[in-house]
N, CA, C and O of each residue as an XYZ file, in Angstrom:
296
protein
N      -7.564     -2.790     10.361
C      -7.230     -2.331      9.031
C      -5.709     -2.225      8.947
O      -5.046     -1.542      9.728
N      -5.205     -2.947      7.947
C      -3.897     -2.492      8.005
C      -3.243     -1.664      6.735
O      -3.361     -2.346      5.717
N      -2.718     -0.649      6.532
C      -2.467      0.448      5.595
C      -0.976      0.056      5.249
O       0.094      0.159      5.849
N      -1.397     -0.470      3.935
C       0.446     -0.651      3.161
C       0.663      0.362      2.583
O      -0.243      0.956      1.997
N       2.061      0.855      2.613
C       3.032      1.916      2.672
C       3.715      1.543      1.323
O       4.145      0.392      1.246
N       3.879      2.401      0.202
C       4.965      1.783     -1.184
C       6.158      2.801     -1.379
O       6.149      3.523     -2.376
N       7.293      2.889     -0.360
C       8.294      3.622     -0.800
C       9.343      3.284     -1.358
O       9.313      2.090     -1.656
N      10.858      4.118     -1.819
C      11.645      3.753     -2.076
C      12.510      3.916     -1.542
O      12.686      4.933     -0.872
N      13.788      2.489     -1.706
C      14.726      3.191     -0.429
C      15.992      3.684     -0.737
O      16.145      3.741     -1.957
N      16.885      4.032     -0.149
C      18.252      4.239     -0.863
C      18.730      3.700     -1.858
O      18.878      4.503     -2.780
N      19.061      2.619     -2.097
C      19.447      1.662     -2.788
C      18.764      1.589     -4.163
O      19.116      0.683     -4.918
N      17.891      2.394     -4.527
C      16.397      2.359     -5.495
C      15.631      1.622     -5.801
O      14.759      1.802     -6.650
N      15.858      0.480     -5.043
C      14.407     -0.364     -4.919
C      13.404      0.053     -4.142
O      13.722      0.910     -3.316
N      12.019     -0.375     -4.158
C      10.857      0.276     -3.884
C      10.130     -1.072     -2.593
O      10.413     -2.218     -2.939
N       9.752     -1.029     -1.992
C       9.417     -1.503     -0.480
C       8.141     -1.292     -0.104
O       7.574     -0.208     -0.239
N       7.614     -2.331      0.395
C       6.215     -2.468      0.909
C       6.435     -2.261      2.156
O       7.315     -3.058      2.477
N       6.100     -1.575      3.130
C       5.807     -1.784      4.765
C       4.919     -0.885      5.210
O       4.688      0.313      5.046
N       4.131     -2.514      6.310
C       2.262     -1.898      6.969
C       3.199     -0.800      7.691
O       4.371     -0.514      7.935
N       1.644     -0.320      7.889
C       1.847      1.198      8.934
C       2.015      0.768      9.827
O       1.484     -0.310     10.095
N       2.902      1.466     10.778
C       3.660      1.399     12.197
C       4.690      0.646     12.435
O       5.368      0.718     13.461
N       4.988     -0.584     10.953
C       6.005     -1.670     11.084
C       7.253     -1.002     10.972
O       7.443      0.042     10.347
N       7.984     -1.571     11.526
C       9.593     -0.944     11.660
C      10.107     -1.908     10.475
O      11.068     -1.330      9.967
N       9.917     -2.908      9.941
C      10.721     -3.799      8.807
C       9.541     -3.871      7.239
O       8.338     -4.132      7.197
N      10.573     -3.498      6.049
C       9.814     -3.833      5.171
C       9.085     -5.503      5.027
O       9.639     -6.575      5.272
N       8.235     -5.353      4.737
C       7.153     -6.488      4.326
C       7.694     -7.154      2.857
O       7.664     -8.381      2.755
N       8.060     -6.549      2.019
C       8.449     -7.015      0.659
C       9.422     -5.874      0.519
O       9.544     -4.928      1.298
N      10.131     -6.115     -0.645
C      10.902     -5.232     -1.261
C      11.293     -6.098     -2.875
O      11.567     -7.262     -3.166
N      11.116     -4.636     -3.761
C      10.647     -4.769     -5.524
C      11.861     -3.949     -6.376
O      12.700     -3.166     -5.931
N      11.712     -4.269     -7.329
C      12.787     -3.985     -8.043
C      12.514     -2.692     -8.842
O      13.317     -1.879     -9.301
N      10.796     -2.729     -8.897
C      10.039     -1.510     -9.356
C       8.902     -1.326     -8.670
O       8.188     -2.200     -8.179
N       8.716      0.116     -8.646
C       7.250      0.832     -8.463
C       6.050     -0.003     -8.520
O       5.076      0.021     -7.768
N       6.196     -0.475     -9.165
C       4.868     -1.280     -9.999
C       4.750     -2.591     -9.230
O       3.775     -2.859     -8.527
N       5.773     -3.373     -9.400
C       5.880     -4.240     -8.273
C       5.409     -4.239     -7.176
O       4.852     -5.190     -6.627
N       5.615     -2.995     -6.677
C       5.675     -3.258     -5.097
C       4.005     -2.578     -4.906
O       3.229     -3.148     -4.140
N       3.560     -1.301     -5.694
C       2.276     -1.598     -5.938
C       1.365     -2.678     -6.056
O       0.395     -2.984     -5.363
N       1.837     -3.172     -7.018
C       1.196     -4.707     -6.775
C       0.728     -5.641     -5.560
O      -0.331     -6.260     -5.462
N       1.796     -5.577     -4.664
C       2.110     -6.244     -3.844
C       1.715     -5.475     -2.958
O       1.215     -6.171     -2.074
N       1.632     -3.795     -2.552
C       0.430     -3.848     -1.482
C      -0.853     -3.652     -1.485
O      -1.515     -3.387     -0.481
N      -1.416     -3.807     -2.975
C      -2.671     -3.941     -3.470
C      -2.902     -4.861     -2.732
O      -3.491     -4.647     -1.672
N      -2.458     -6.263     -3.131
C      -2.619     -7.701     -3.025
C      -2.693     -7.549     -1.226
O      -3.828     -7.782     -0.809
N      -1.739     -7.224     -0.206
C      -1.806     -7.313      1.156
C      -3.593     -6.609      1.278
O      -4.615     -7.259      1.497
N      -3.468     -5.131      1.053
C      -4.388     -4.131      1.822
C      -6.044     -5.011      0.937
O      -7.155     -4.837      1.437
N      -5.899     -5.658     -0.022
C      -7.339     -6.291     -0.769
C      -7.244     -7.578      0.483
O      -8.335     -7.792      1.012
N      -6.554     -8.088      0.789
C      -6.531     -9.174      1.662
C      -6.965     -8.774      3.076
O      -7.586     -9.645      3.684
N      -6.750     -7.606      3.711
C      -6.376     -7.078      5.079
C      -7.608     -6.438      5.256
O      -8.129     -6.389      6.370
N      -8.243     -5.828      4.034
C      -9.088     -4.529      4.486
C      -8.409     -3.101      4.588
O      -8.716     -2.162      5.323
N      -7.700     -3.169      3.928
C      -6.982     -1.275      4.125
C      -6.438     -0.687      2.590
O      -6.914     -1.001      1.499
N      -5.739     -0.108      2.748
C      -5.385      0.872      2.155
C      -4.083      0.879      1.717
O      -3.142      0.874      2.510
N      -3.926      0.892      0.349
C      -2.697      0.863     -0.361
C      -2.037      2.365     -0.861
O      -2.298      2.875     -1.950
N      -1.251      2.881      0.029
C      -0.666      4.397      0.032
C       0.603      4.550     -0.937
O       1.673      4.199     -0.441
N       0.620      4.924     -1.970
C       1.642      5.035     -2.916
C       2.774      6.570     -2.856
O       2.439      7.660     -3.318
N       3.825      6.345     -2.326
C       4.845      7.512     -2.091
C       5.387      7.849     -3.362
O       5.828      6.928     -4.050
N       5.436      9.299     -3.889
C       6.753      9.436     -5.302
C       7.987      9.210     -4.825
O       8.223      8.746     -3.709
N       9.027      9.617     -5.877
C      10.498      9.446     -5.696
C      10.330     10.704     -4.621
O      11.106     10.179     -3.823
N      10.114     11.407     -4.235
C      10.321     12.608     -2.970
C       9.780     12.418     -1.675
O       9.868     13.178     -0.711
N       9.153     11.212     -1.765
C       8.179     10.625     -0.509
C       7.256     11.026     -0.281
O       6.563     10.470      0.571
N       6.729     12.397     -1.059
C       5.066     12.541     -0.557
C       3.921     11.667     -1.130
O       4.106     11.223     -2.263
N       2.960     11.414     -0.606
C       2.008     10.544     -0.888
C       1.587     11.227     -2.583
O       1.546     12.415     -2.905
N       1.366     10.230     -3.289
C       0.817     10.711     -4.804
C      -0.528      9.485     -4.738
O      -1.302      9.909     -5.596
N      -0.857      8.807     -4.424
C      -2.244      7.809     -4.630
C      -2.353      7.292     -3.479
O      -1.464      7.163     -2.637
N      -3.742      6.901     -3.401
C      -4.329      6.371     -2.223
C      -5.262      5.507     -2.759
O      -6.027      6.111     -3.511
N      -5.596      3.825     -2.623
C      -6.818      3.500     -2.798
C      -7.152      2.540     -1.835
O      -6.432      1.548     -1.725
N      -8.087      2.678     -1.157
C      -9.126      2.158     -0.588
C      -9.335      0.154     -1.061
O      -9.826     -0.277     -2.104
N      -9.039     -0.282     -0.445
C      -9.596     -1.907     -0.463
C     -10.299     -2.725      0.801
O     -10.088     -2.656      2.012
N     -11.006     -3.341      0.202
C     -11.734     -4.458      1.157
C     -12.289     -3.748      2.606
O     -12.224     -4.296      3.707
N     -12.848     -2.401      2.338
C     -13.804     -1.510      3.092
C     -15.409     -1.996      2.930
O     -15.779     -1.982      1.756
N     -16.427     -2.425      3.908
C     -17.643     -2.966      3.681
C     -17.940     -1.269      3.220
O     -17.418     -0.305      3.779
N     -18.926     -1.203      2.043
C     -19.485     -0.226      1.609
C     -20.613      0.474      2.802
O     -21.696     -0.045      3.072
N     -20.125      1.664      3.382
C     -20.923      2.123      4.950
C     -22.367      2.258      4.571
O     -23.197      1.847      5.382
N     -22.791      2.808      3.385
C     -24.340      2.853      3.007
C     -24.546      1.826      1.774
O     -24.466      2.242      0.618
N     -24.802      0.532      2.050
C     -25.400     -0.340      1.158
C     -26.822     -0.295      0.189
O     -27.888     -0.313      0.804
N     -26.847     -0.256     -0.820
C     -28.142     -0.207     -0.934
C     -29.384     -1.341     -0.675
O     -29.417     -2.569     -0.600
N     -30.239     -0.410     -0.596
C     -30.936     -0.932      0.113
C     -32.362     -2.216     -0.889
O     -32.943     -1.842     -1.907
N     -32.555     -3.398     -0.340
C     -32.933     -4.194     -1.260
C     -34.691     -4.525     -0.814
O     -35.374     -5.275     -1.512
């Protein structure tokens, strides 16, 4: 699973980087952007797209490309 990270950096552009990576993955000109863009990774990967505010604490979390653990049953 790999968990994309959406912060911002000094400079005020906003930055994609997986968890544990030491180098951004992308970097956006906006929020939204770079949302985008780790939607698009973590829907591809199987993980989780973690959205930071301007203060860095986590404000959204969503869940992608997780097999549903209780399927229903057919």
């Amino acid at each position: 699973m790999a968990n994309q990270h959406v912060v911002q950096r000094p400079d005020g552009t906003w930055a994609v980087r997986g968890e544990g990576n030491e180098r951004d993955t992308s970097r956006h000109d906006t929020q939204k952007e770079a949302i985008d863009g780790a939607k698009e990774i973590a829907e591809n990967q199987g993980g989780d797209a973690i959205v930071h505010g301007r203060d860095g604490k986590i404000r959204e979390r969503n869940t992608y490309g997780k097999p549903d653990p209780y399927p229903p049953k057919g």
